[in-house]
Structures are given as structure tokens and as C-alpha cells.
N, C-alpha and C positions, 0 to 999 in steps of 0.2 A: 333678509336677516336669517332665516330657516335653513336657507343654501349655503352660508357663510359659516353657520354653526355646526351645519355635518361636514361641512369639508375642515373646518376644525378640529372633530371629535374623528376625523378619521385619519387628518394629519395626528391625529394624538396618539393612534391605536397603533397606525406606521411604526412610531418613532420606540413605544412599546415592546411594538413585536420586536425590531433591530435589535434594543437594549439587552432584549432577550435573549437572541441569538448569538451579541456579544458576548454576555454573561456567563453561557452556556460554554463558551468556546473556551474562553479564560481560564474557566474552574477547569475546565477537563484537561489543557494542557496542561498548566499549573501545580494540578495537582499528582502529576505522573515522572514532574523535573524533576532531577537530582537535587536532595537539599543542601547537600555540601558546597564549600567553596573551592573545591580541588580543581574545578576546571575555569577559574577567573585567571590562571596564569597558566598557557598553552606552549611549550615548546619542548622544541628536542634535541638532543646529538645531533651534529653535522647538519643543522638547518638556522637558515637564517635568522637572527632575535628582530621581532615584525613592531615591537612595540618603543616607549621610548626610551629612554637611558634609565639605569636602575643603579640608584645609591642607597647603601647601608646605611640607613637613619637608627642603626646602634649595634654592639656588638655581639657577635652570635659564633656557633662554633659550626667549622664543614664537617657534615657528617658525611661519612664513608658511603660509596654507592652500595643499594644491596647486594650486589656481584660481587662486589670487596670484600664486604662485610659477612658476606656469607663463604666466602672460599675464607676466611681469617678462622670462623667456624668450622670447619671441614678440617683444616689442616689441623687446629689443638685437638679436635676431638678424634683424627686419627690414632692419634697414641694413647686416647685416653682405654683404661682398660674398668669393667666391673667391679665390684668387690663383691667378695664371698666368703663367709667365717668358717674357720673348720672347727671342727671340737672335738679336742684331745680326749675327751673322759667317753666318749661314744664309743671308739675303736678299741679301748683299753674292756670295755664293758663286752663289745659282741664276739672281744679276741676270744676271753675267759668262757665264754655262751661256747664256742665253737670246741675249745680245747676239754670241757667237759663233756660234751654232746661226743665228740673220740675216742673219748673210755669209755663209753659203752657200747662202742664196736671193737669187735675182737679182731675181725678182718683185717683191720688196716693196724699195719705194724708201727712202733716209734717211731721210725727215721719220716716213714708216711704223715705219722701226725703232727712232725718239727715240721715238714716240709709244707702243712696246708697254712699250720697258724701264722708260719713264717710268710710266706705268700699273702694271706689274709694281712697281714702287719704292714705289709710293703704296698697295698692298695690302699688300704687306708692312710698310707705315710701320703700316698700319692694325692687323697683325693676322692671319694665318692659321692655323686652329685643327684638328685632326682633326673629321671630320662626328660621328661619337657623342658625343665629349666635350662638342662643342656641345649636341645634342637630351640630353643627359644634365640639364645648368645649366637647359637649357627645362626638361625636365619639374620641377624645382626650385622655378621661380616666377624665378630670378635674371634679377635686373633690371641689373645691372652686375656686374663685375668689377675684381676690382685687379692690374696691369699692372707687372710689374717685370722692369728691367733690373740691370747689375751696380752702377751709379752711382745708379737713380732708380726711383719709382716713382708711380702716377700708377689714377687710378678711371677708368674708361671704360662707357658702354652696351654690354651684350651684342649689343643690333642694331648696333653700326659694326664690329663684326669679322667678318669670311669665315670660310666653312669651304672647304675643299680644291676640292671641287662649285661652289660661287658662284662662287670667286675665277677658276674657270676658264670659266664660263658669263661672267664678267665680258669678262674678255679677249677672247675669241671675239667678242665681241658690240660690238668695236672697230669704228664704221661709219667713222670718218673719216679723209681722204682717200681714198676708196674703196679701203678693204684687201683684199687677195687672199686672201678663208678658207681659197681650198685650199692657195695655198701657203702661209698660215701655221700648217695642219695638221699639213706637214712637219716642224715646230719638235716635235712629242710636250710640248706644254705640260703634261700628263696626269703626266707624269715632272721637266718642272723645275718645277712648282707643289707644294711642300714645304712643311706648318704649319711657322711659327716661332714660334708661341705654343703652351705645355705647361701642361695644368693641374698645379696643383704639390699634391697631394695633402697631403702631410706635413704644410705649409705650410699649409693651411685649416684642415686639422684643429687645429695646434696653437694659429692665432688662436681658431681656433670655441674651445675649451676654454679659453683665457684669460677671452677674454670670461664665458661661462657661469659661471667659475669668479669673476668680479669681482662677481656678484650675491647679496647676503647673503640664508640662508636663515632668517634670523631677522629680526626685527623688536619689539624690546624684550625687556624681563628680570624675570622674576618673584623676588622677593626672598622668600627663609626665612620666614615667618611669616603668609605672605599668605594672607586666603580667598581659595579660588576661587569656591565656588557653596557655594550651602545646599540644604537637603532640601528640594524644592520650588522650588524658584528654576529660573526658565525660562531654558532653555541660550540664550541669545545667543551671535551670529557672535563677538563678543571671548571672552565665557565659555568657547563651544566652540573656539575659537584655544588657549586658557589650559591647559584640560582635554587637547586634543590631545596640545600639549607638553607636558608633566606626565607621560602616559601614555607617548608615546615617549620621553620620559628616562628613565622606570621601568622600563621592556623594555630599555634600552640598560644601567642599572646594572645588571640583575638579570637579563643574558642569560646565566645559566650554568646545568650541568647539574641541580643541584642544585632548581634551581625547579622547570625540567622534570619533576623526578620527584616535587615537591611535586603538581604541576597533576595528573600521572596518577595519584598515591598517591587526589588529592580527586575526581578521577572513578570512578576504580574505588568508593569507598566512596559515593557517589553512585546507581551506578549498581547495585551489590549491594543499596542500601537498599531501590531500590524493587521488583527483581526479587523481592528479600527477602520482603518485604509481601507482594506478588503470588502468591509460592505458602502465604504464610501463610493469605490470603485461601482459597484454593481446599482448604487444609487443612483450615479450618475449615471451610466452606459446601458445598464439592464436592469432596468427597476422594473421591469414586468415579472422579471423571474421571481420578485417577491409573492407575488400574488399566484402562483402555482408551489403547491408544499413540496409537490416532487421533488422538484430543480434543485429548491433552498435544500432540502432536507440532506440530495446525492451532492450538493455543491460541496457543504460545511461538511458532510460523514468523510467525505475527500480529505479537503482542506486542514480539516483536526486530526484526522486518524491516523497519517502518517506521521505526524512530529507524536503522535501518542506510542505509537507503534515505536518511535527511536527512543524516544525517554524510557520506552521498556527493554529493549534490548539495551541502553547504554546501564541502567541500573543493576538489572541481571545479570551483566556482563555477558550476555546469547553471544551468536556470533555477530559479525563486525557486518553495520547496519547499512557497507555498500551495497549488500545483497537484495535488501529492500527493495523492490520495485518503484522507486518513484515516479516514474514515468508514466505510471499505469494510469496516473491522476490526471494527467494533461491528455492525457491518450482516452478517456471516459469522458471529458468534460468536453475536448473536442468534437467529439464524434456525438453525443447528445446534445450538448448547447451550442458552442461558439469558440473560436479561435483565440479570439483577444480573454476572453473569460478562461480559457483553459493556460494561455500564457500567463498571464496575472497569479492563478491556482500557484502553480510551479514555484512563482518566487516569493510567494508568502509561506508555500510549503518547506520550502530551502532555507528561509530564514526561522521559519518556527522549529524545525527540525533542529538547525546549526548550534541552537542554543546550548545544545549538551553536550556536544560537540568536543573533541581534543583541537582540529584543523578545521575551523567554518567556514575560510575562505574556501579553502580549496572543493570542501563537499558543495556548497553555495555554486560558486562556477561549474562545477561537472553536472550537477542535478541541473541547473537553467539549461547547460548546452543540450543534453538528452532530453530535457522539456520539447526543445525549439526543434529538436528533430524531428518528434513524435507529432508534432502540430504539422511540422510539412509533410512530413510522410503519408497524413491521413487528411491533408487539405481536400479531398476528393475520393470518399471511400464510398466503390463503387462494389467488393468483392470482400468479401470476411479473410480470405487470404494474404491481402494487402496487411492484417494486424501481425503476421509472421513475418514480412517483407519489414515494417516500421519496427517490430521487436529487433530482427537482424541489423537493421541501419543506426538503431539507438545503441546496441553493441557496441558494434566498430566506432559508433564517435565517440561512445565513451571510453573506448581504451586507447583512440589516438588522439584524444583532448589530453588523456592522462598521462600518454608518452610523454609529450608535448612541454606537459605539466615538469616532468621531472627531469627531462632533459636539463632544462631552462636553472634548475637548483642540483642537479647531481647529472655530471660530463664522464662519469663510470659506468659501462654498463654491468659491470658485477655486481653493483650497490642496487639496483631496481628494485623495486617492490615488487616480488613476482606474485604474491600472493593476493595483493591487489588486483591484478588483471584474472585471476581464478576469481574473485571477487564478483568482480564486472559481465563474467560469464556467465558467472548462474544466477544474477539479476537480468540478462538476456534469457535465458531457460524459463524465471518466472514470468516476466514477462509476457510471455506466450500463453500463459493464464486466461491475457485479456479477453481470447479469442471466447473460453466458453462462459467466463464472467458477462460480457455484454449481453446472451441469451440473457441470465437470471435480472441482470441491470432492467434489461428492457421488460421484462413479468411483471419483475415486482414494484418497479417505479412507473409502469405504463409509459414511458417513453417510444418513443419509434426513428430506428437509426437511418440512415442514406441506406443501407442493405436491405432491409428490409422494406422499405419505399421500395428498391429496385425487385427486390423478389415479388412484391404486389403490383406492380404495373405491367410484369408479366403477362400479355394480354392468354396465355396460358394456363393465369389465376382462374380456381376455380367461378368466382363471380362473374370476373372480364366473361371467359367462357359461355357461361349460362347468357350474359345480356348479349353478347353476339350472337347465339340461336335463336332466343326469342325476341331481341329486341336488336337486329341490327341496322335497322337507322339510326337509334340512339347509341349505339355503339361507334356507328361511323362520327354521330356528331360530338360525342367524346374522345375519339379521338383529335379529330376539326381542334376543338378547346381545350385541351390537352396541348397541341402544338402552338398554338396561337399561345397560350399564358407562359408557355416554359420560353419563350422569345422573350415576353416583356420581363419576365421574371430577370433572363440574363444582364436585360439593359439595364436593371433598376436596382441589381442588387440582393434580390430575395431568396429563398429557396429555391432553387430551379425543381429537385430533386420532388421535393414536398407538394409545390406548385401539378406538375406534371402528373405524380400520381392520384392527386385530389380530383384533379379534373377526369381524370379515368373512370374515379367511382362517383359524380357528384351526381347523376343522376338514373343511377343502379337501381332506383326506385321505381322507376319505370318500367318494370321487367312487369310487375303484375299486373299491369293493364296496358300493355304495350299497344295495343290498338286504338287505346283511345289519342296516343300521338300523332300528329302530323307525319312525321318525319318516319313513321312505322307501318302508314296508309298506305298499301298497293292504289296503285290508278286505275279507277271504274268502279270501286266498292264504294258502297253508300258512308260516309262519316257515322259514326257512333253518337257521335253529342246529338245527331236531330231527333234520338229520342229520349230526351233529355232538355229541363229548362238550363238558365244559363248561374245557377245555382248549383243545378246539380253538378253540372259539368265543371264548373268550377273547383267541387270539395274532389271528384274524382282527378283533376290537374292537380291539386293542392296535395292530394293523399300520395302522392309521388315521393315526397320528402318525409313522413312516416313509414312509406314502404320501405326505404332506402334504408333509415335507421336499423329496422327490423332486419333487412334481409345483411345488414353488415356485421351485427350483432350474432347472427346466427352463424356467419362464414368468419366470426372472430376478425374482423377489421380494425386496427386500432383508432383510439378517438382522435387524433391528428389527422385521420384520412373522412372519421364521420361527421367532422366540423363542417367540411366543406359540404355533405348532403344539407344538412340545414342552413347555412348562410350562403348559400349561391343564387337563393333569390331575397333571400333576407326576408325583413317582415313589408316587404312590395304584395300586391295584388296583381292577378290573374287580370292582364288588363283586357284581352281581347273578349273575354266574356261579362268582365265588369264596364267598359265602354258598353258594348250591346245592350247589357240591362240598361245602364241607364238611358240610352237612346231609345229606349221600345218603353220604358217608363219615365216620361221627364217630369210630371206630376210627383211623382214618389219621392221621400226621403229614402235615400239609399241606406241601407246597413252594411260600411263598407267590410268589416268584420267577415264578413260570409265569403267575401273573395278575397282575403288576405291572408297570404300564408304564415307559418309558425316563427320563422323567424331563430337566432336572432339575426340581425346585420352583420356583415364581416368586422371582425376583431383581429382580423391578423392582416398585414400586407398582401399576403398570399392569397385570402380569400378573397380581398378586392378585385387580386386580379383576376381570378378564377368566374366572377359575377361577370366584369366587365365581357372578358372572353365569352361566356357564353350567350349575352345578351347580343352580342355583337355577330356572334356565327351564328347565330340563331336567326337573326331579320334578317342576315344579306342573303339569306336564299331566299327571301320573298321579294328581292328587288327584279323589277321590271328590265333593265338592262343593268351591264357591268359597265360603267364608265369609272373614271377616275373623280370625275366632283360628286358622280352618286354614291360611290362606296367612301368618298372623305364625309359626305354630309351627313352618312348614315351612323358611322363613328360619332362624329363630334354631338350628333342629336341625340343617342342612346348612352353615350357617357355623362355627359351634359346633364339630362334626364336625371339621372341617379346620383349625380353631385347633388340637384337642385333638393330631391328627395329624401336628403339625407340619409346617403346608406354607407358615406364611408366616415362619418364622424366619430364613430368608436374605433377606429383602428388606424396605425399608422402609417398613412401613406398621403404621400405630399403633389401638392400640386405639379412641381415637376416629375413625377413620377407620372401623373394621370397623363403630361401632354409627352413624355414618351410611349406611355402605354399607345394613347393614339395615334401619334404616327408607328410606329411598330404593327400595331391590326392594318394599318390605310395601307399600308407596303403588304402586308401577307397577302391581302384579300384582294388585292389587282393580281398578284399573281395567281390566286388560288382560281378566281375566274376570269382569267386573262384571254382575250378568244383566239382561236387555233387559225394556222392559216390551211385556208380549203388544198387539197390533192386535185391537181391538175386529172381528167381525165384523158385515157390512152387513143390519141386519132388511130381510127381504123386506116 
């Protein structure tokens, strides 16, 4: 009953923690959608209508496209001109200021003073305006203005009116009868040259909006019962006019709260569906990645971040979210977890994305085919340069999925989307990201990729290195187990990669006492245990699997590689010095504790095999001859053994797995000590 109610209370915490994770996903998409309805009806000019027949359920009026409507704008407000008051009592006032200020210069003659006032008369008749008001209308384009008084008004050229600056450059520049500039300095013309034209602000504005406001935003009426388009009927410029209005009528009657909370009730259950599936998915095939926060943590930052990442650029309106690296995600999740996990990624990330979507089909099918690239391109990544190889190959498919694409609905090729494939090229450019992302991936999430497996089994690895100087027996016998598990590994499915380099380091431990190994002993040196009881000798065998932690720790070995230092003999006993004891004490209760090492058992596939292999390379060098029933019995008795023992009950590997593992060793080990035939010597 006790066993029943923890595996209850822990099926309970499971089901928790997922909700969780649901939950979490949900809100974060959700809350980053688009709230509007604008993108529940998708279509365009010269593309096919994808949906089904659409009738006018009442009548509504076609409003003009904005290109229409805006050139109908352009064209009235061409002619339209400014308005600017002039005032007559201004120039009458500064005439008089000017014709006084002349009599009291003697210098300038009559004919001189008819000739300034007169001139001063006739600029003013014209027009004098402040100098910005003016360069304001320039930078405008304005070609005229409209000129009114309290009785009259009248359209004039903006070139026949002065600004404050001309009209007095004008006057100055009076040569006839030889005028006296210096004495008509004296006048400060600076001060009676006064605009009497005001641009009349209020007054523009209020024409400008008449007019604008005279231009009808409609252009005919669709009557209650009318098709618009069918299922497959290609949207023409009328159709898409029809459709337009249709849709902003529909947004206009049914702009209330109420819908709003329809659209996010239909996103949330949308969005829960597919997050839904997705850890259904991983329940079924990979329910161990629950139990590591890593995996879950890099799985969902993947799986949510980019549909969060499009609902920001479609909101913002950034650029256009082909750019986006999708691929990055299947290309990460392959190369740390799994193939089918990293495919899966792809089409929940394609549909969570799509939702905000203008064309979801189409983004949906390009982002799956770039997924499925990226998964084969790196089904076997053995060199960090292969993620420049899989960025380039994700390229090209994506721009001849998309040729493809468009061929198939536009047979022009003037019409192509060229800036789509500009698009598709510099999400190849990002893409090449992956290459220094996967270092930080692998820091910070303690993951360990196939590359760096490879750069650690380098037996040019610092560590490798060191146990070949001081301990090259146990080097040669990691290598031995090393080849032996990367065989079973291939037949059974596993790691190879993982397998191969664990076995490298699983017993690195051995460096600090490399002598007290068998496999370490020159021939004619006295053994090291005979002084030693078989306790002691024991904890210095068993101290092997603490060394090993220690010295991997210090050489930064990641923990995928330090699993296998401690479960390659799992929590087994040191049998050849725990038989002895007990044989030399058979009175005694043994304390089996003292020969038993730390443990724990294999938890992965991998290490089973890694156990197996070395338990197995390890005895047949102590067999008496190599025949072929001796090296099968010696197999089937040391696997056998350790089934009985329960060491592979925490991890998953199945019985048919165990009886190829066995013939796999039975085949390596007739070969590996197969006997040679003798060299004939030479008759003298």
C-alpha cells in the first residue's frame, strides 16, 4: 500500500509539473498574439481564394482601394492653393512712415522720393510676406496662393510676392536718377518694410478638409445576396475591392468586446492544443527528458520562443519574419537530444508561429521542409563545420521549395517575389549563428554534443594522454572496451558516439595507482596487494571510481562522460578479493559493504553496455585457451551474472538488446584472440 501511494503522489507531481509547463507556454504565446481580427480573412491580388464561397449576408458599400483613394487625394489637392490675407491699411500706413522720413533728407531730390514711395506702393500692391512663411510654402511644392482682402479675393504665383529680405534688396537696388544710397540708408527701410500678407492658417486647413472631405470613399454597393468569390476563384482587383469592403464592414459591425474575447478564447485553445500534443508527444517517446530540467528547459525556450519572436516582429511590424532562423530549432534539438524530437519541434513551431500569419500554409510547408533538411544534414555530426554545410543546404531548399512554390500559382517570371529569396538568404547568414550558439548551448545547459564526444576521445586528449604514460595497460584495455561497446552500440541502436567515448574514460581512475592493476603489473615484480589484507585492497580497487571523478573534474570532462566512471561497475563488489575473504574466513559474517563499490547501476543504455564490455574484456584475458565454446561460455556466464544481479534494472535495455550484445562480444573476441598460423622455417 506505501509503494502504491508514492507511485501515486508522484504520478501526481508528473502530471503538475506538465500542467505547468502547459501553462507556462500558453500565457507566453498568448500573450504576445495579435489582438485584432485583421488576420481571420488572408488573401490577395492575383492569388487564389483558399477558403469557401463568400455571400453578402447584407448590404455594405465598396470602398475604394488606398492607391485610389489616395491618388483621388493627390490629384484635388494639386490645385489646391494656401490662403493669405493682405491688409490694405498696413502699406497705406508704412507708405506715409517712408514719404516723411524723405523730407528730412535733403539729398534725395522729388523725382527720387515719387520714385521710392511709388516702388514701396507697388510691392505692397504685390505682396510682402514674412521670409519663413515663405520658405515654409517652398519647401511644400506650392505653386500659387490665394490672396484675400476684406471685399475680394484673387489666386496669384508664389514667385510675384516678396519676402521682407527681397522687397528691401529691391528698393536699395533703386539706380534711377542716380539715387544717393547713403542717404537713403538714413530712411532704416529695415523698419518701415512691414509683410502685409499673413498666411491664414485656420483658413487652409479648413478649405484643405472641405475639399478632402468632398471626395467619396466608396465607389458602388454590394447588394444582400450577392457572391463575392468562390473556392478557388482568383482574387481580382474588383474581387479584392469587394472582399476588402466586406471585411472592414465586418470589423466595423462586430467591433465589440465580446468578439475580442471570442478571438483570444480561439487562440488560447489553439495554442494549448498544440503545446498539448507536444508534451504528449515527449510522454510518450521521451518521458525521460522530463526528469532532466536541462532538455525540458532548452526543449520549450526552442519550441515557444520563436512563435514569440514572430508575434513580435508581426506586431511591430520589424521586418518580414522569413528571416527568422527557424531551422536553428531543429538543428539544436537534433544535435543535443534526438531526430524524431527535433522533427516534432519544427511542426509545432510552424504552426504556433503560422497563427499570426498573413499565408500559414505556405510559411508551415517551407519552415517543415528546412526543419527536415537540417535533421539530415546533421544525422551524423562528426565536425562543427558540417553546421556551415547544413546552413548552406537549408538555403537552397528553401529557395527551391519556394520557386517551386510560386511557379505552381504565378507561370511569370516578372511577377516573382524577389525579395523573398533576399529574405531566405539572410536567414541562411543567420543561421550560421548555430555554429558559435552550440559552445554557449553546451556551458550553459551542460549538454555534450557528438563534436565534442569526438574532440574527447581524441586519444590526444589531455587525460587519454596522461593514462597512456602512466597507466598503459589500462589505456590499452580502454581501448579493448571502447571498440567492443561502439559494435554493440551500432547493432542495438544506442549512442555509438557517447558509448565509445565513455568507455575511453571509464576507468581514468586508475591513473593514481596504477600499479596496483593487473593489467599495469610488468612480469617478475612482486604484486602490491601481498601487502595488503584483502580489505585493504579492496577500498584501493574500489578508490579507482573516486579517482576518476576527481581527475575528470579537474580536466573539465562533461558529466555524460563522468556517468560512466561511476556505473561501469555499478554498486557490484570487488569479487576476487571479497570471494578470498570470505574463503580464508568462512566462520565470519561478512560486511559485504567494505567490498562494494559506490555505485550507482547503469541508468542509460549506454552504460549497460559499457559494464558489459568491460566485464567481458576484462576475464577473457584470464582464459586458459581461446576456443570458441570458451569465449561463448565466458560471455553468456558474465552477462548472465549481472542480469541475475540486478544491474540493469534501472535503465533501458531489453533483453533482446542483451542477447545481441552477446553474440556481438562472442564474434569480436574469437577474432581478437584468434591463433596465428606458425611461419614455416627457411631449409638450409
Amino acid at each position: 500500500m506505501e509503494i502504491r501511494k508514492k507511485e501515486k503522489e508522484a504520478a501526481g507531481k508528473e502530471i503538475l509539473y506538465k500542467f505547468a509547463i502547459l501553462l507556462v507556454s500558453v500565457i507566453c504565446i498568448v500573450y504576445t498574439l495579435p489582438r485584432g481580427n485583421e488576420n481571420n480573412l488572408q488573401f490577395d491580388e492575383g492569388m487564389p481564394w483558399p477558403f469557401s464561397p463568400v455571400m453578402a449576408e447584407f448590404d455594405f458599400p465598396i470602398y475604394k482601394s488606398d492607391a485610389v483613394f489616395k491618388q483621388e487625394q493627390d490629384s484635388i489637392m494639386a490645385d489646391f492653393s494656401p490662403y493669405c490675407k493682405l491688409s490694405d491699411s498696413l502699406a497705406l500706413a508704412q507708405t506715409k512712415i517712408l514719404s516723411d522720413k524723405l523730407q528730412q533728407i535733403p539729398e534725395i531730390t522729388s523725382l527720387q522720393k515719387q520714385l521710392l514711395i511709388s516702388n514701396l506702393k507697388d510691392l505692397y500692391n504685390s505682396g510682402i510676406i514674412e521670409g519663413e512663411e515663405y520658405a515654409s510654402m517652398e519647401e511644400d511644392n506650392t505653386k500659387q496662393i490665394m490672396v484675400y482682402t476684406n471685399n475680394s479675393a484673387y489666386r496669384t504665383p508664389l514667385s510675384s510676392i516678396y519676402t521682407t529680405k527681397k522687397a528691401y534688396e529691391v528698393m536699395m537696388s533703386t539706380d534711377s536718377l542716380h539715387l544717393n544710397k547713403a542717404a537713403l540708408q538714413k530712411c532704416n527701410l529695415a523698419d518701415i518694410i512691414q509683410p502685409n500678407l499673413f498666411y491664414d492658417t485656420n483658413r487652409t486647413e479648413e478649405v484643405r478638409e472641405d475639399l478632402l472631405a468632398s471626395i467619396s470613399e466608396t465607389a458602388g454597393m454590394v447588394v444582400a445576396g450577392t457572391k463575392i468569390v468562390d473556392r478557388g476563384e482568383v482574387v481580382t482587383s474588383q474581387i479584392y475591392n469587394m472582399l476588402d469592403s466586406w471585411r472592414r464592414e465586418n470589423e466595423r459591425r462586430n467591433s465589440s468586446q465580446s468578439l475580442h474575447q471570442w478571438i483570444l478564447l480561439g487562440q488560447i485553445i489553439f495554442v494549448a492544443a498544440i503545446i498539448g500534443l507536444f508534451i504528449l508527444y515527449i510522454t510518450l517517446f521521451r518521458n525521460d527528458y522530463f526528469t532532466e530540467l536541462p532538455k525540458v528547459f532548452l526543449l520549450f525556450l526552442l519550441t515557444i520562443g520563436f512563435p514569440i519572436l514572430t508575434n513580435l516582429f508581426v506586431r511591430s511590424n520589424w521586418f518580414s519574419v522569413y528571416i527568422i532562423p527557424y531551422a536553428m530549432a531543429p538543428m539544436m534539438i537534433r544535435i543535443f537530444l534526438d531526430s524524431r524530437t527535433a522533427f516534432t519541434s519544427i511542426v509545432c513551431i510552424s504552426l504556433l508561429s503560422s497563427i499570426a500569419l498573413k499565408y500559414p500554409y505556405q510559411f508551415i510547408l517551407l519552415q517543415i521542409v528546412a526543419g527536415l533538411v537540417s535533421i539530415m544534414a546533421l544525422r551524423e555530426l562528426s565536425r562543427r563545420s558540417q553546421l556551415i554545410n547544413a546552413a548552406f543546404m537549408i538555403t537552397i531548399a528553401s529557395i527551391g521549395f519556394y520557386f517551386g512554390f510560386e511557379m505552381i500559382h504565378e507561370n511569370d517570371l516578372s511577377k516573382m517575389d524577389i525579395d523573398m529569396y533576399k529574405y531566405l538568404c539572410l536567414n541562411g547568414i543567420f543561421l550560421l549563428f548555430t555554429y558559435p550558439l552550440l559552445y554557449f548551448v553546451e556551458k550553459i545547459f551542460k549538454f555534450t554534443s557528438d563534436v565534442s564526444l569526438i574532440e574527447l576521445s581524441n586519444i590526444s586528449a589531455p587525460l587519454l594522454q596522461k593514462m597512456s604514460e602512466i597507466a598503459p595497460g589500462t589505456f590499452q584495455h580502454c581501448m579493448q572496451v571502447s571498440n567492443l561497446a561502439a559494435e554493440v552500440s551500432k547493432k542495438i541502436g544506442a549512442k555509438t558516439q557517447l558509448v565509445r567515448t565513455g568507455a575511453l574514460y571509464h576507468d581514468v581512475g586508475k591513473i593514481n595507482n596504477a600499479v596496483f592493476f593487473t593489467e599495469n603489473q610488468a612480469a617478475g615484480i612482486n604484486n602490491p596487494h601481498s601487502a595488503f589484507n584483502e580489505k585493504q585492497s579492496a577500498q584501493i580497487i574500489i578508490n579507482h571510481v573516486q579517482d576518476g571523478l576527481s581527475l575528470a573534474q579537474k580536466y573539465s570532462v562533461p558529466k555524460d562522460i563522468t556517468d560512466f566512471i561511476v556505473t561501469h561497475h555499478g554498486a557490484g563488489v570487488t569479487k576476487y578479493f571479497y570471494i578470498k575473504y570470505r574463503n580464508e574466513h568462512p566462520e565470519e559474517e561478512v560486511d559485504k559493504a567494505s567490498f562494494q563499490y559506490p555505485g550507482p547501476n547503469p541508468f542509460l543504455k549506454e552504460h549497460a553496455i559499457v559494464m558489459m564490455a568491460d566485464s567481458v574484456e576484462a576475464a577473457s584475458r584470464s582464459l586458459p585457451e581461446y576456443t570458441e565454446e570458451t569465449i561463448g561460455n565466458l560471455v553468456d556466464k558474465i552477462i548472465d551474472g549481472q542480469m541475475n544481479d540486478g544491474y540493469f534494472k534501472e535503465c533501458p535495455i531489453t533483453f533482446k538488446d542483451i542477447a545481441v550484445a552477446k553474440e556481438v562480444f562472442k564474434e569480436k573476441l574469437k577474432i581478437i584472440y584468434h591463433t596465428r598460423i606458425a611461419y614455416p622455417e627457411l631449409k638450409k
